[in-house]
C-alpha positions as CSV (number, residue, x, y, z in Angstrom):
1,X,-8.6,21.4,7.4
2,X,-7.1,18.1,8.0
3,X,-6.4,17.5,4.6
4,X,-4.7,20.5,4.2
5,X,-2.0,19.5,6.8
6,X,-1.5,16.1,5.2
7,X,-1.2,17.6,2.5
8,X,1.9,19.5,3.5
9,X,3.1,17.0,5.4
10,X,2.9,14.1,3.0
11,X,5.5,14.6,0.0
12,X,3.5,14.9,-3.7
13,X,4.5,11.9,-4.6
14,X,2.3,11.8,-7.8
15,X,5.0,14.0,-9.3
16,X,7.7,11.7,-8.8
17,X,8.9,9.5,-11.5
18,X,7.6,6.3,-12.4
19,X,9.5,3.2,-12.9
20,X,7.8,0.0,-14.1
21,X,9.7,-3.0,-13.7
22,X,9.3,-3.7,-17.1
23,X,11.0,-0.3,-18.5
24,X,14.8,-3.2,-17.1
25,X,13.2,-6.0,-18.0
26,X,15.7,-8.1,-20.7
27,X,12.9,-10.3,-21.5
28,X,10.7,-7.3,-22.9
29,X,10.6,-6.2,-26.0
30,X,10.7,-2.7,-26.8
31,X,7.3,-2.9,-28.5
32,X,6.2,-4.6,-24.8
33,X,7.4,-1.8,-22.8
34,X,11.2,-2.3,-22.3
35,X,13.2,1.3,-22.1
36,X,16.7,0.3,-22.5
37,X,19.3,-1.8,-24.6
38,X,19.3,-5.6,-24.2
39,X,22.3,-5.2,-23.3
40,X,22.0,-3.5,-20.2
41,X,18.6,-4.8,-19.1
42,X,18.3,-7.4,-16.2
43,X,15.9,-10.3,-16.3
44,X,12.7,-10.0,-14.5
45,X,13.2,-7.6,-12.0
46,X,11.0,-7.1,-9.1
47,X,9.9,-3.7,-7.7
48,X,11.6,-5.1,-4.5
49,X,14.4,-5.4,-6.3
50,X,14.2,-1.5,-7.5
51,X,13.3,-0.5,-4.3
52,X,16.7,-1.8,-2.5
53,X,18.4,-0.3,-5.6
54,X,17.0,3.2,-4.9
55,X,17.5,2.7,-1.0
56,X,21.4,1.6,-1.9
57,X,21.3,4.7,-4.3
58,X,20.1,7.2,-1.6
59,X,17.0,8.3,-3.6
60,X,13.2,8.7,-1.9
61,X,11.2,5.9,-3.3
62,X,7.7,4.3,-2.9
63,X,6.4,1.1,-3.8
64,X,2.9,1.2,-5.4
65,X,1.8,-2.7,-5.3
66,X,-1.8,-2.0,-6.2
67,X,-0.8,-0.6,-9.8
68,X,-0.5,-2.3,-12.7
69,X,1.9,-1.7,-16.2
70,X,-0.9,-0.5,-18.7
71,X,0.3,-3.2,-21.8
72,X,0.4,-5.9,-19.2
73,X,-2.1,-5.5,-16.4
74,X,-0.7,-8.8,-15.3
75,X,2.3,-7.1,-14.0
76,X,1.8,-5.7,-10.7
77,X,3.6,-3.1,-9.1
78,X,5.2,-0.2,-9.9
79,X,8.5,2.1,-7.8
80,X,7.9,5.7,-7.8
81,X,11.2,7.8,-7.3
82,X,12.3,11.3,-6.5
83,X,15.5,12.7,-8.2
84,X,15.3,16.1,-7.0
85,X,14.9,18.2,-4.0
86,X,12.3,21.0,-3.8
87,X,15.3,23.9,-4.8
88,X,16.4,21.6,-7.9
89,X,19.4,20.0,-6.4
90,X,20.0,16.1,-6.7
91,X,19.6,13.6,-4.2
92,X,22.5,11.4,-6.1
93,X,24.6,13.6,-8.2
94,X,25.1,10.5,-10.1
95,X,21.6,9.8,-10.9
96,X,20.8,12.7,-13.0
97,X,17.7,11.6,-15.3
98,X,15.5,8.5,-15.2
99,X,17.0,7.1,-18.0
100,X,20.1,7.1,-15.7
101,X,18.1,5.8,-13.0
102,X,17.0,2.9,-15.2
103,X,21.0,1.7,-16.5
104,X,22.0,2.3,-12.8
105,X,19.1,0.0,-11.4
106,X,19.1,-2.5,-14.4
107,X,23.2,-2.5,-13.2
108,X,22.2,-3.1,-9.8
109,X,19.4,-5.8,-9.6
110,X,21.1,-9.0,-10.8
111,X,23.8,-8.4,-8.0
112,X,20.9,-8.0,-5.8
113,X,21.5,-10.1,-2.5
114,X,18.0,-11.5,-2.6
115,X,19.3,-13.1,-6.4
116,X,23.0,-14.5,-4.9
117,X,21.4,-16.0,-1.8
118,X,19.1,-18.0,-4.8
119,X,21.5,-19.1,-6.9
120,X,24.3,-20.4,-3.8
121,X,22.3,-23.6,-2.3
122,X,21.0,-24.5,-5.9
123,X,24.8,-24.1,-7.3
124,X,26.6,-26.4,-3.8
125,X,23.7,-28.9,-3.4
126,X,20.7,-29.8,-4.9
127,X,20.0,-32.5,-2.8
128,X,18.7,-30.5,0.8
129,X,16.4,-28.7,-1.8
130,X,14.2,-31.3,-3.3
131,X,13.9,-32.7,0.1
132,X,12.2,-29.9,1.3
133,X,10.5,-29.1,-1.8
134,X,9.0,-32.5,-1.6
135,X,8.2,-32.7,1.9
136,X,6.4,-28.9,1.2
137,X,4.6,-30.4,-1.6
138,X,3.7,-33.6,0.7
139,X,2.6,-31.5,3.7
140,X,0.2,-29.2,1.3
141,X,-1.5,-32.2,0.0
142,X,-2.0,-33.8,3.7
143,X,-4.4,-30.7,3.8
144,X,-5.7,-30.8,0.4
145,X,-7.7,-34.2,1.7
């Protein structure tokens, strides 16, 4: 009985589409798993990444860590994502099918604020960096011993 209510609590969210990281990933081939142009495809996206995307775009999303890409069981993680409501309307009336989904998130990920924050303090100073890289590197091998 107390399955049945989490059930119908909990939305079926094996029925939701999948989106492998790899389906944007510009450093895929097509033969490896990658779903859109070159063009339009950002490099290595994270399922992070996707996530934000889908939380910027308005759509119900969950992250599924513990999964793995079936050519590459190296790559972890996987973003499931709902499109539609239960009576057939859209969440974004933008989004409209998941190979929109996938330009719209490949569109979004390398202006991703996790990516800019990167790319700032490497771009002004490189300097602050290697310091702390080094001392890092210095205070892991203190332990190593």
């Amino acid at each position: 009985m107390e399955k049945e209510n989490m059930e119908g609590e909990l939305p079926n969210i094996k029925r939701w589409n999948v989106l492998y990281p790899v389906y944007i990933n510009s450093k895929k081939t097509v033969a490896e798993g990658r779903r859109i142009g070159l063009s339009k495809a950002c490099e290595n996206p994270t399922c992070a990444e996707i996530g934000d995307c889908c939380s910027f775009l308005k759509l119900p999303f969950a992250i599924e860590i513990d999964k793995a890409y079936p050519r590459d069981f190296m790559q972890r993680g996987r973003v499931r994502v709902l499109l539609k409501k239960d009576d057939g309307t859209l969440y974004n009336p933008s989004i409209t099918s998941r190979k929109s989904l996938m330009l719209r998130v490949a569109e979004m990920v390398p202006r991703h604020h996790g990516r800019t924050k990167k790319q700032e303090p490497a771009s002004t100073s490189s300097g602050p960096s290697n310091k702390s890289a080094t001392l890092l590197f210095n205070t892991v091998c203190k332990y190593r011993h």
